[in-house]
C-alpha angles and dihedrals in degrees: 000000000000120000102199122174116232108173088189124143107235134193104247128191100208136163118246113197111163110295088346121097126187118176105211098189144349139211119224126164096357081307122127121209128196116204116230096184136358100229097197136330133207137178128238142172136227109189106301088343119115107211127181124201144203144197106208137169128193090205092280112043134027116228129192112220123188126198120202101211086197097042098037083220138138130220138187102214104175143337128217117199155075090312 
């Protein structure tokens, strides 16, 4: 298992239901990905800025997304995984 760091803002199809957030796929390198389980989610904070993030897997590897609540925007933050 690799842990490589990506840092790239992604498009990502996710679930808003009032504080609770699920991404359900992402898009990376003309790549889409469909989550098959949020593994765990956490919230953190850079300065003023609100960020949500989120353990997935799509069956094989496991991704860290990360949502800025200020910004509306997605990152990919890492992937572990046989890359």
């Amino acid at each position: 298992m690799e842990l490589k760091e990506i840092n790239q803002i992604v498009k990502v199809g996710a679930v808003f239901k009032g504080s609770a957030i699920t991404p359900k796929w992402f898009t990376w390198e003309e790549r889409k990905y469909q989550i098959k389980e949020v593994n765990y989610n956490w919230r953190d904070r850079q300065g003023s800025e609100d960020i949500h993030c989120f353990s997935v897997t799509d069956g094989t590897n496991n991704y860290e997304l990360a949502f800025n609540a200020k910004r509306l925007t997605w990152t990919l933050n890492k992937i572990c995984g046989s890359l």
